[in-house]
PDB file of N, CA, C and O in Angstrom:
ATOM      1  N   UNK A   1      45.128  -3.138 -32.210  1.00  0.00           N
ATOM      2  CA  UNK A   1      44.423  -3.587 -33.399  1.00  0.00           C
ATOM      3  C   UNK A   1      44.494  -2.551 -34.515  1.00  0.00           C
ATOM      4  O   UNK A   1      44.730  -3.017 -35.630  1.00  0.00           O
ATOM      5  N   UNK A   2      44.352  -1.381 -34.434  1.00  0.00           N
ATOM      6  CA  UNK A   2      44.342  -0.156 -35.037  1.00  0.00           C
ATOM      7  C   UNK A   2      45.720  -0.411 -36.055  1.00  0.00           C
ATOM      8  O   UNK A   2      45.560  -0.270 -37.268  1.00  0.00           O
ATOM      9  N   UNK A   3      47.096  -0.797 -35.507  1.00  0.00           N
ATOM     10  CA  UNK A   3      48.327  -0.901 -35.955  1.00  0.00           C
ATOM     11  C   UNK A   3      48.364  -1.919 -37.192  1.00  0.00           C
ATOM     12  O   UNK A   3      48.958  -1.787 -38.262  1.00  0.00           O
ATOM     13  N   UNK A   4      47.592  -2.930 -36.756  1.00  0.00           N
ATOM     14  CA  UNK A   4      47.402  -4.139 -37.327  1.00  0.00           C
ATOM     15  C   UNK A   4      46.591  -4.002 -38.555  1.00  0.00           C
ATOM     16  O   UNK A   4      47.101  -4.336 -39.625  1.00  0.00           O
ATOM     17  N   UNK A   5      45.502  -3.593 -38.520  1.00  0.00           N
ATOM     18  CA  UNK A   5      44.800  -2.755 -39.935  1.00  0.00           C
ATOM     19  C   UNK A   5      45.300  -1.923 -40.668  1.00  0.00           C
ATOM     20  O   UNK A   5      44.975  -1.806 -41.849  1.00  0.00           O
ATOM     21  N   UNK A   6      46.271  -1.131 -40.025  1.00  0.00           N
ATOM     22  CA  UNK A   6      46.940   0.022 -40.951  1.00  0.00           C
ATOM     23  C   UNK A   6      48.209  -0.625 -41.869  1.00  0.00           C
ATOM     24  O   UNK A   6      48.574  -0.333 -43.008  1.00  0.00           O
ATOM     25  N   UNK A   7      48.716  -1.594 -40.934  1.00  0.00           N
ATOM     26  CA  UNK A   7      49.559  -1.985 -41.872  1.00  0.00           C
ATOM     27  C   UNK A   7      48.841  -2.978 -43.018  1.00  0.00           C
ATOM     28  O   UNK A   7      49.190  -3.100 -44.193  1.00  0.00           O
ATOM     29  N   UNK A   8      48.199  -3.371 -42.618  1.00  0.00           N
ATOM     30  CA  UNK A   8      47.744  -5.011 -43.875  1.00  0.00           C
ATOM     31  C   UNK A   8      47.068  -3.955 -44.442  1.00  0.00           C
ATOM     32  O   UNK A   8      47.557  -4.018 -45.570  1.00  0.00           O
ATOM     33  N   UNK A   9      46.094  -2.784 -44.491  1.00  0.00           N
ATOM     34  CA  UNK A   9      45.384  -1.714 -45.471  1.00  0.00           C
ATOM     35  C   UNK A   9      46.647  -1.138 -46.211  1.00  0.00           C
ATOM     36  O   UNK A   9      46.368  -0.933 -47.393  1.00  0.00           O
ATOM     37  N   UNK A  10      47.525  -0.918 -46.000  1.00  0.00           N
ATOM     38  CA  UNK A  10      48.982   0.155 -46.478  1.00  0.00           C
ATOM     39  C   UNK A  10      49.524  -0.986 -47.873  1.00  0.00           C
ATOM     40  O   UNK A  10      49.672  -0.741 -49.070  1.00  0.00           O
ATOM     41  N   UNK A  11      49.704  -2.182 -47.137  1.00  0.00           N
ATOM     42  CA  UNK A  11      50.244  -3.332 -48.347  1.00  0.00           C
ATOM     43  C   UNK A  11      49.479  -3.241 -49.560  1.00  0.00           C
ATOM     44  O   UNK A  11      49.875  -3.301 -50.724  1.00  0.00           O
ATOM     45  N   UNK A  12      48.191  -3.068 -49.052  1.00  0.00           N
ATOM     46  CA  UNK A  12      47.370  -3.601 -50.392  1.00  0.00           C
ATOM     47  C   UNK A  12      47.154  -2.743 -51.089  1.00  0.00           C
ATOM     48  O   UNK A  12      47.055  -3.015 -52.286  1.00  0.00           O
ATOM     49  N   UNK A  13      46.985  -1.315 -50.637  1.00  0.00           N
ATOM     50  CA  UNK A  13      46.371  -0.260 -51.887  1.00  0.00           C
ATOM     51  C   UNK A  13      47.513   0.460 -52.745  1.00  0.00           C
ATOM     52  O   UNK A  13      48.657   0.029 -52.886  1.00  0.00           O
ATOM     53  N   UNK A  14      47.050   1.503 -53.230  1.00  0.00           N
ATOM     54  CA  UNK A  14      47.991   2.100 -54.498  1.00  0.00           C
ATOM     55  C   UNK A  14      48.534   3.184 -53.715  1.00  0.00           C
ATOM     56  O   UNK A  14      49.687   3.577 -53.892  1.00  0.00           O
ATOM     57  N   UNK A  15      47.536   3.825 -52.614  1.00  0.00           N
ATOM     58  CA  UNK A  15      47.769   4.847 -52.125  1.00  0.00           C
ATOM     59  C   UNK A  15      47.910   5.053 -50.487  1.00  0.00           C
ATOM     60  O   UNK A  15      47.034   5.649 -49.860  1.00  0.00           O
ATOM     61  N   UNK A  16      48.835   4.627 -49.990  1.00  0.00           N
ATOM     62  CA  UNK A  16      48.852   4.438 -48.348  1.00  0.00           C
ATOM     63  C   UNK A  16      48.533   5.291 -48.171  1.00  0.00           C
ATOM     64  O   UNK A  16      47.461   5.206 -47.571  1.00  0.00           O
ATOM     65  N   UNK A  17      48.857   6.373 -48.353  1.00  0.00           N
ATOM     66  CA  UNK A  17      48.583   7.954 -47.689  1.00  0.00           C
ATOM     67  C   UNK A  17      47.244   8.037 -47.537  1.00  0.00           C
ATOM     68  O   UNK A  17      46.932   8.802 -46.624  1.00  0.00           O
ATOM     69  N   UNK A  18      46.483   7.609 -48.011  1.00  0.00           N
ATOM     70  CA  UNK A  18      44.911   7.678 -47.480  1.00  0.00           C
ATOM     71  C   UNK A  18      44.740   6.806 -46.886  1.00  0.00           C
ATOM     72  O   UNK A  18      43.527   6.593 -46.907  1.00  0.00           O
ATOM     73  N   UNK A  19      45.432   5.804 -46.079  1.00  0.00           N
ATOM     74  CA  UNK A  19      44.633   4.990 -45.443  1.00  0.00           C
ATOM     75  C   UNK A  19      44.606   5.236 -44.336  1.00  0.00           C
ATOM     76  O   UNK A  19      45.679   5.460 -43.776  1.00  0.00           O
ATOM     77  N   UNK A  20      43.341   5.291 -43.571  1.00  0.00           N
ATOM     78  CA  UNK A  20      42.766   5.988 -42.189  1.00  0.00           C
ATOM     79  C   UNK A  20      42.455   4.944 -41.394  1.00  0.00           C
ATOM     80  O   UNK A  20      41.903   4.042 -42.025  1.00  0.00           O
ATOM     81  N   UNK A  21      42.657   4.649 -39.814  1.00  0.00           N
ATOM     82  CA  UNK A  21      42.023   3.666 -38.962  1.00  0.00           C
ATOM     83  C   UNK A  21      41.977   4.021 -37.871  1.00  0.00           C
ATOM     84  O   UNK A  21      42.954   4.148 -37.134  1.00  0.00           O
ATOM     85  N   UNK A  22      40.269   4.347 -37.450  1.00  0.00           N
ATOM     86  CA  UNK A  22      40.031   4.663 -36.321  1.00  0.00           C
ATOM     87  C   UNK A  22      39.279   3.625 -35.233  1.00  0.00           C
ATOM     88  O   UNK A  22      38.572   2.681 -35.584  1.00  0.00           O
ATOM     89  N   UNK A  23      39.553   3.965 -33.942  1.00  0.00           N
ATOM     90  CA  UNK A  23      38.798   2.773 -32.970  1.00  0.00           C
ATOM     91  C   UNK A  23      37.906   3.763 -32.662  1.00  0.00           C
ATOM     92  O   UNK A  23      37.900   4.985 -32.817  1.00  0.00           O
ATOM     93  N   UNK A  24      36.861   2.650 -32.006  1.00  0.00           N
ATOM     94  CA  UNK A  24      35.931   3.059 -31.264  1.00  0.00           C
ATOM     95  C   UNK A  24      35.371   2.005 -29.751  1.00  0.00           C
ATOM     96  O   UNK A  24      34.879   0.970 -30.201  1.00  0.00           O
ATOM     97  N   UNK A  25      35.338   2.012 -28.584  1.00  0.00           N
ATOM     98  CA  UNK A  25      34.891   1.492 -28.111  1.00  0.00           C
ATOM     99  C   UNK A  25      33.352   1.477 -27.598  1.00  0.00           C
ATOM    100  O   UNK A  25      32.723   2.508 -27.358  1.00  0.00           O
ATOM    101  N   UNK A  26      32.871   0.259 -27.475  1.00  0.00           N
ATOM    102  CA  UNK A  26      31.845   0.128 -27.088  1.00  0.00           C
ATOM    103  C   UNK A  26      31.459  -0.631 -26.680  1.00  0.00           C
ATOM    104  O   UNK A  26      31.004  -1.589 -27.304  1.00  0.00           O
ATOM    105  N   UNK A  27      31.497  -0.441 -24.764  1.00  0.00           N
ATOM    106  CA  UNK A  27      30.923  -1.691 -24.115  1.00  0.00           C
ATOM    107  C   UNK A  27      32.197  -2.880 -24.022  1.00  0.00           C
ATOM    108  O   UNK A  27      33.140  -2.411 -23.384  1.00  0.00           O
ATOM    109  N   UNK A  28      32.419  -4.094 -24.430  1.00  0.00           N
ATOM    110  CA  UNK A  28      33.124  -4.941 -24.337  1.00  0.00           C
ATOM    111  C   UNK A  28      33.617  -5.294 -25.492  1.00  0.00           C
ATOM    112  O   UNK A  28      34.493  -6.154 -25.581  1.00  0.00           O
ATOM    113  N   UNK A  29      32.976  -4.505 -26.789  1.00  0.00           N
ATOM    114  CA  UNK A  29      33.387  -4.347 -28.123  1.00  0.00           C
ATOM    115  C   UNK A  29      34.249  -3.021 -28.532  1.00  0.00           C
ATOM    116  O   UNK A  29      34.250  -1.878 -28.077  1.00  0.00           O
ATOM    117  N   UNK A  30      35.038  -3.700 -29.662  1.00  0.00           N
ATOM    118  CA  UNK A  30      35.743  -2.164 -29.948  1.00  0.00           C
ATOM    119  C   UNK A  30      35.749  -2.511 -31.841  1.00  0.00           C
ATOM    120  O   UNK A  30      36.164  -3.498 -32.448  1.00  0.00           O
ATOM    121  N   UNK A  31      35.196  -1.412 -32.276  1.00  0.00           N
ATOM    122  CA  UNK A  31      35.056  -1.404 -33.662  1.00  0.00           C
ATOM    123  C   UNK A  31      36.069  -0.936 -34.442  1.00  0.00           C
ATOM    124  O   UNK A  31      36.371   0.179 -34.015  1.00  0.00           O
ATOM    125  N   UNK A  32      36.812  -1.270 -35.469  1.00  0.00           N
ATOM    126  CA  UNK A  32      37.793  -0.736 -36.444  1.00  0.00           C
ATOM    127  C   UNK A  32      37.232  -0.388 -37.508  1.00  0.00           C
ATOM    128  O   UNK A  32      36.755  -1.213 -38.287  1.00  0.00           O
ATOM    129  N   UNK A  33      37.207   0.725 -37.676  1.00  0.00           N
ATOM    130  CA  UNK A  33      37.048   1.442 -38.839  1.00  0.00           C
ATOM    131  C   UNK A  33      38.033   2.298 -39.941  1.00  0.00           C
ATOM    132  O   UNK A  33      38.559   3.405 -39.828  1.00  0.00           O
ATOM    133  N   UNK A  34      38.054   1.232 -41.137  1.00  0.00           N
ATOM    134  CA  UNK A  34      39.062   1.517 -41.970  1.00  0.00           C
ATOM    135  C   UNK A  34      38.647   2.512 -43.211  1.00  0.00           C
ATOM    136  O   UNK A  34      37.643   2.298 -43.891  1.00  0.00           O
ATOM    137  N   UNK A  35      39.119   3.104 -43.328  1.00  0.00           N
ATOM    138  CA  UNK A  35      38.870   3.961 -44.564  1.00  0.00           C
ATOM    139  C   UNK A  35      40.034   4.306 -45.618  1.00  0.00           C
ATOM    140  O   UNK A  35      41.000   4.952 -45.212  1.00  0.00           O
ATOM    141  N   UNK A  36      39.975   3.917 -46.887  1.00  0.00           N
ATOM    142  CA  UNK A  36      41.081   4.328 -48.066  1.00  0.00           C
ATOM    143  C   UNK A  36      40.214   5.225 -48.969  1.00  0.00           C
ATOM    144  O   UNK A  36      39.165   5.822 -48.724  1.00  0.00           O
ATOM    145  N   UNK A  37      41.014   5.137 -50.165  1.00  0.00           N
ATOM    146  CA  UNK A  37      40.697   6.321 -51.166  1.00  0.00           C
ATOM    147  C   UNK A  37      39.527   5.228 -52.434  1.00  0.00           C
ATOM    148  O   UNK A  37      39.702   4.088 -52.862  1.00  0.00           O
ATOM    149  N   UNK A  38      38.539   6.101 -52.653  1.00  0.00           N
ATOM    150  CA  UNK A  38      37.629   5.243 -53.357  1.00  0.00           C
ATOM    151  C   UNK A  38      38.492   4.159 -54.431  1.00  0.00           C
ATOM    152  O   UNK A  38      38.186   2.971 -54.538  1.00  0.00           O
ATOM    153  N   UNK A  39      39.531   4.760 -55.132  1.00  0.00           N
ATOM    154  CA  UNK A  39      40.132   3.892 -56.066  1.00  0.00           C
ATOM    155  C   UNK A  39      40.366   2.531 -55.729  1.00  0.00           C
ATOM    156  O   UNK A  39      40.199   1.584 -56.497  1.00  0.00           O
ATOM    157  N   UNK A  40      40.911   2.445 -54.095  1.00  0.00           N
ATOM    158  CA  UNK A  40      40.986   0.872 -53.591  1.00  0.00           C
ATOM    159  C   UNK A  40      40.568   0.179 -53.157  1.00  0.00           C
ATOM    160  O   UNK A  40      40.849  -0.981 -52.854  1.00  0.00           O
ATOM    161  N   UNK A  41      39.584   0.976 -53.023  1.00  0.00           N
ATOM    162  CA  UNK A  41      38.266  -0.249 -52.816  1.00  0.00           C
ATOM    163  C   UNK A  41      38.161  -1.308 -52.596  1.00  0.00           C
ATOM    164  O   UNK A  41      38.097  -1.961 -51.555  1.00  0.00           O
ATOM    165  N   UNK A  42      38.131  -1.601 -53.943  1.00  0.00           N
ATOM    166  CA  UNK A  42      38.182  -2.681 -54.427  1.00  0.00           C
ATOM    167  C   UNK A  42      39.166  -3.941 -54.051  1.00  0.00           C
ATOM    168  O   UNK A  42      38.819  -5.117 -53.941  1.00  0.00           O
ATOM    169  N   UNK A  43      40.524  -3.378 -53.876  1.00  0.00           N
ATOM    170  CA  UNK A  43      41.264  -4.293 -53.197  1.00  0.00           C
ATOM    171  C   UNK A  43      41.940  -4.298 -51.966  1.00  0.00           C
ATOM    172  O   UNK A  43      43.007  -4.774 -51.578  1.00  0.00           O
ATOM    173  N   UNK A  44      40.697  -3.396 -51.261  1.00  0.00           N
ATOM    174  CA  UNK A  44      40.883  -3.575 -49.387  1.00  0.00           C
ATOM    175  C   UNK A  44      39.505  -4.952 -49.699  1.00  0.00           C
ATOM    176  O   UNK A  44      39.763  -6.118 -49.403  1.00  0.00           O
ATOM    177  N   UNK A  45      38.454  -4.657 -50.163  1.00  0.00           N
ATOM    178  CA  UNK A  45      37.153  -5.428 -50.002  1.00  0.00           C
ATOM    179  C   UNK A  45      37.755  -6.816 -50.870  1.00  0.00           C
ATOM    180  O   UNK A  45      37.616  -7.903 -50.307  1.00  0.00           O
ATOM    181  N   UNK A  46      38.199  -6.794 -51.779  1.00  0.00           N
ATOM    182  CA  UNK A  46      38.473  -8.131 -52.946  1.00  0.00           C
ATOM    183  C   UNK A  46      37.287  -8.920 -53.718  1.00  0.00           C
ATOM    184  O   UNK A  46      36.129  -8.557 -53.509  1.00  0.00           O
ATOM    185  N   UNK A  47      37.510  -9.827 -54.470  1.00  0.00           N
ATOM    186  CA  UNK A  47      36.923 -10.511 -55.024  1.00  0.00           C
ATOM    187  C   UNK A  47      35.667 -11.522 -54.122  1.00  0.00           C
ATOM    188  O   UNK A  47      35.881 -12.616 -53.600  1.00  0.00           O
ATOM    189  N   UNK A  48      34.524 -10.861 -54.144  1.00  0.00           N
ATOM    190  CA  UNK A  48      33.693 -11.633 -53.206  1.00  0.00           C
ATOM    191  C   UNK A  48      33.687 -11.663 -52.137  1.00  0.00           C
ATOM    192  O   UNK A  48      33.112 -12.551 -51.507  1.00  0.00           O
ATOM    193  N   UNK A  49      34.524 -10.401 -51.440  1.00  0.00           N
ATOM    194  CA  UNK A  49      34.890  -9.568 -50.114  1.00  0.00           C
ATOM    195  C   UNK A  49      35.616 -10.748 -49.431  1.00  0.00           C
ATOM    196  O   UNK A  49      35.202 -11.206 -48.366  1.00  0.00           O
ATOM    197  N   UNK A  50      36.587 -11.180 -49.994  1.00  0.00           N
ATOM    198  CA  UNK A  50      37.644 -12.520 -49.853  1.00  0.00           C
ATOM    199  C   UNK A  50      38.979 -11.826 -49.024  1.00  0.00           C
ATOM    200  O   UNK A  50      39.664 -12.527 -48.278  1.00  0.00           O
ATOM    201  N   UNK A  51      39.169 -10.876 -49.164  1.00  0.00           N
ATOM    202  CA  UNK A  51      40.095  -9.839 -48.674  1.00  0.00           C
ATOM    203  C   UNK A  51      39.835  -9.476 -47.408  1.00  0.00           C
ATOM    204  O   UNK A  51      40.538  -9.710 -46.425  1.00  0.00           O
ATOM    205  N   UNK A  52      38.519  -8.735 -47.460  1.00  0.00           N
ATOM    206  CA  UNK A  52      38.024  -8.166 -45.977  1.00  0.00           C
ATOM    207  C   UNK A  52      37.339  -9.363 -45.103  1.00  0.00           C
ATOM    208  O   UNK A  52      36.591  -9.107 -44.159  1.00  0.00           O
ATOM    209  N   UNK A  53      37.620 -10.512 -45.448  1.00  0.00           N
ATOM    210  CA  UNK A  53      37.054 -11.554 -44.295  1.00  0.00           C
ATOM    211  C   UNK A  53      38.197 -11.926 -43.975  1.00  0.00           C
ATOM    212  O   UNK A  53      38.373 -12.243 -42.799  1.00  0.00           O
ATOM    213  N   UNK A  54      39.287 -11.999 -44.899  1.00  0.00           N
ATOM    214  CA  UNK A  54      41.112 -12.851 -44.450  1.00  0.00           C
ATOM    215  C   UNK A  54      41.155 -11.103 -43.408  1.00  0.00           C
ATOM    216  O   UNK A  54      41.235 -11.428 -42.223  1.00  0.00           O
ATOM    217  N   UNK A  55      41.133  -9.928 -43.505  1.00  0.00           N
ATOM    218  CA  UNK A  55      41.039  -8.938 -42.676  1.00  0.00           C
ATOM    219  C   UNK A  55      40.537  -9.376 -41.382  1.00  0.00           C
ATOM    220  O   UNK A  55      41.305  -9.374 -40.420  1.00  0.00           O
ATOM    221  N   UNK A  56      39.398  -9.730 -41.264  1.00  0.00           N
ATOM    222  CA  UNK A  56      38.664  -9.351 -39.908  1.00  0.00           C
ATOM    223  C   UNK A  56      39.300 -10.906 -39.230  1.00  0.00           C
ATOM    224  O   UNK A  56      39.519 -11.083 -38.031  1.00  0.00           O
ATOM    225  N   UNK A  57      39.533 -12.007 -40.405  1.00  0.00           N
ATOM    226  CA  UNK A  57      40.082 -12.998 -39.289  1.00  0.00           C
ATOM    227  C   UNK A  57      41.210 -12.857 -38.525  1.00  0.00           C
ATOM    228  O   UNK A  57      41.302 -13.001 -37.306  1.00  0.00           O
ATOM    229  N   UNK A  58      42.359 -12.465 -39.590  1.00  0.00           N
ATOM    230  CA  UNK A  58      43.252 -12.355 -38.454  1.00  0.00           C
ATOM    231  C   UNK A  58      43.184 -11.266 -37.750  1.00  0.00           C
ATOM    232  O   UNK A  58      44.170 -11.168 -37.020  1.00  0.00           O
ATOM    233  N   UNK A  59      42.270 -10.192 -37.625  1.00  0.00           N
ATOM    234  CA  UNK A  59      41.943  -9.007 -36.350  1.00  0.00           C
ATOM    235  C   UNK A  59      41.701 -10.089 -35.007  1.00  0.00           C
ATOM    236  O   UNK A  59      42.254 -10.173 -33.910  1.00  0.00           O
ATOM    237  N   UNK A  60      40.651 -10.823 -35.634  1.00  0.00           N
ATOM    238  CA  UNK A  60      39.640 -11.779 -34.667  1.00  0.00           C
ATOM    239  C   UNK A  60      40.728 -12.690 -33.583  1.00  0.00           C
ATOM    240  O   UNK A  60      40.698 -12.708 -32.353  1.00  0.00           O
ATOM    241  N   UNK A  61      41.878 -13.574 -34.721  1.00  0.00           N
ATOM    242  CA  UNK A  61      42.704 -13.931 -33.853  1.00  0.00           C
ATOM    243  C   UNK A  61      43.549 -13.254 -33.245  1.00  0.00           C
ATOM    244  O   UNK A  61      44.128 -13.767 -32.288  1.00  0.00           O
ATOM    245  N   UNK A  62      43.775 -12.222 -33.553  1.00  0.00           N
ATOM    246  CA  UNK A  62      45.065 -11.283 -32.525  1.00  0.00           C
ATOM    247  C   UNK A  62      44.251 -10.640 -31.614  1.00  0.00           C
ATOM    248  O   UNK A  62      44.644  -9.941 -30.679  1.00  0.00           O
ATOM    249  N   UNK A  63      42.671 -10.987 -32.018  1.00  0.00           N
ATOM    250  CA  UNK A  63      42.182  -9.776 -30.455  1.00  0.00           C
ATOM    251  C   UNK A  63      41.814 -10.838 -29.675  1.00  0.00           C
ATOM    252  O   UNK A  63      41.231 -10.671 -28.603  1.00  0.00           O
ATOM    253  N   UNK A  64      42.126 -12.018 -30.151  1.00  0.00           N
ATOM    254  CA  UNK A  64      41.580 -13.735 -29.138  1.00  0.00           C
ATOM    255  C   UNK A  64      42.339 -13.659 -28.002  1.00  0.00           C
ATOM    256  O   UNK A  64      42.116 -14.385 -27.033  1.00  0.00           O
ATOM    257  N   UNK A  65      43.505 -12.578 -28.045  1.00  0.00           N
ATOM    258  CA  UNK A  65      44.486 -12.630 -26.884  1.00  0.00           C
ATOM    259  C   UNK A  65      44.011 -11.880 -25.481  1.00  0.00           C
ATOM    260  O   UNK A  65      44.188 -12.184 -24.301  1.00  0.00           O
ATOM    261  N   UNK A  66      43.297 -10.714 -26.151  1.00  0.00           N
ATOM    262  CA  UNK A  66      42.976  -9.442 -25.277  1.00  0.00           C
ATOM    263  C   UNK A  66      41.396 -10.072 -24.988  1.00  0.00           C
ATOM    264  O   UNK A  66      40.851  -9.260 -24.241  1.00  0.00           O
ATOM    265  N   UNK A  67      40.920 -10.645 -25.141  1.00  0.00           N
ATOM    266  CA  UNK A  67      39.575 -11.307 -24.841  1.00  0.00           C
ATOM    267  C   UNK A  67      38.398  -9.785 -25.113  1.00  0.00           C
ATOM    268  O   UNK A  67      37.659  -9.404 -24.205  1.00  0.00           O
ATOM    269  N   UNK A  68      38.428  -9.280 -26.128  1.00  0.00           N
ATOM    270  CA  UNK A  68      37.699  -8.666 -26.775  1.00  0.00           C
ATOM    271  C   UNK A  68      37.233  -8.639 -27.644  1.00  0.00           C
ATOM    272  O   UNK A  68      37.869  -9.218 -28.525  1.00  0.00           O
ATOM    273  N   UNK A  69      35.797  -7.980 -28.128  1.00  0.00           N
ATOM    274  CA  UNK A  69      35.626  -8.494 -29.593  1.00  0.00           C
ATOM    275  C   UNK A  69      35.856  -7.282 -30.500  1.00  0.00           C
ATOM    276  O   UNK A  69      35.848  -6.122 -30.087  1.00  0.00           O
ATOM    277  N   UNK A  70      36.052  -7.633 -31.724  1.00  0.00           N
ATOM    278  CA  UNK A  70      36.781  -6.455 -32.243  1.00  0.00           C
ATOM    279  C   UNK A  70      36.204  -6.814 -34.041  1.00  0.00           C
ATOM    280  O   UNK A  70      36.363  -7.745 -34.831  1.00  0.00           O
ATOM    281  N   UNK A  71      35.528  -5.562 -34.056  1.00  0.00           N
ATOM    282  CA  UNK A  71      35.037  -5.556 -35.097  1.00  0.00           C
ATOM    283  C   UNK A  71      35.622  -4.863 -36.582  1.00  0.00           C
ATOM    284  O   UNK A  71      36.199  -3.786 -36.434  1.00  0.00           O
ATOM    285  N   UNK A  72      35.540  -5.283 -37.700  1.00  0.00           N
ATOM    286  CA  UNK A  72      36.823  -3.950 -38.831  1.00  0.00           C
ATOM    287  C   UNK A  72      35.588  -3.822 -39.261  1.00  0.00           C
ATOM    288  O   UNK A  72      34.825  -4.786 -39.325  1.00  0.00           O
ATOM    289  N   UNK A  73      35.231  -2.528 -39.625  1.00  0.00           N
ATOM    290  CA  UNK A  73      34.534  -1.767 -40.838  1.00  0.00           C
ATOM    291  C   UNK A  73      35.000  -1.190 -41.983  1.00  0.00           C
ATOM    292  O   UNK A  73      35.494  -0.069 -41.863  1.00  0.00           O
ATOM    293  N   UNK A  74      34.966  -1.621 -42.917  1.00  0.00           N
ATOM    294  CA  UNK A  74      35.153  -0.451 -44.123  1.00  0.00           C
ATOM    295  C   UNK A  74      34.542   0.536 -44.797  1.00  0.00           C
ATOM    296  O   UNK A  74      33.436   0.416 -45.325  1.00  0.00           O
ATOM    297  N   UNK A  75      35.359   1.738 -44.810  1.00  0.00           N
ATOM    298  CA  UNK A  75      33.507   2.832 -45.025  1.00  0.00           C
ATOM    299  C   UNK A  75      34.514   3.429 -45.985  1.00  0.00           C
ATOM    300  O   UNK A  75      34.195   4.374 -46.706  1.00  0.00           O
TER     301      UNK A  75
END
């Protein structure tokens, strides 16, 4: 999942080089936590956070395989 965030975060911003993605597990959950450079903000999150929900869906369906739940954060 980690792979999968880094690339769709890399497309969208100005500045790949900051884009960071770390896991975390917990329990039967595993959290993604994405981090870019304040400037892109804006278009990792999008218009009415329209961006970061098309994000977490297709996380949601590629982790439908591994029968885990898998959460993206953006910080």
């Amino acid at each position: 999942m980690k792979e999968l965030v880094e690339v769709i975060a890399k497309a969208l911003v100005e500045h790949p080089e900051e884009v960071v993605v770390t896991e975390k597990e917990e329990g039967k959950s595993l959290i993604v936590e994405l981090h870019v450079a304040s400037s892109d903000m804006g278009k990792v999150i999008g218009k009415q956070g329209r961006i970061a929900k098309a994000i977490r869906s297709v996380v949601k369906a590629a982790s439908s395989k591994e029968n885990k739940r898998v959460d993206v954060e953006i910080v």
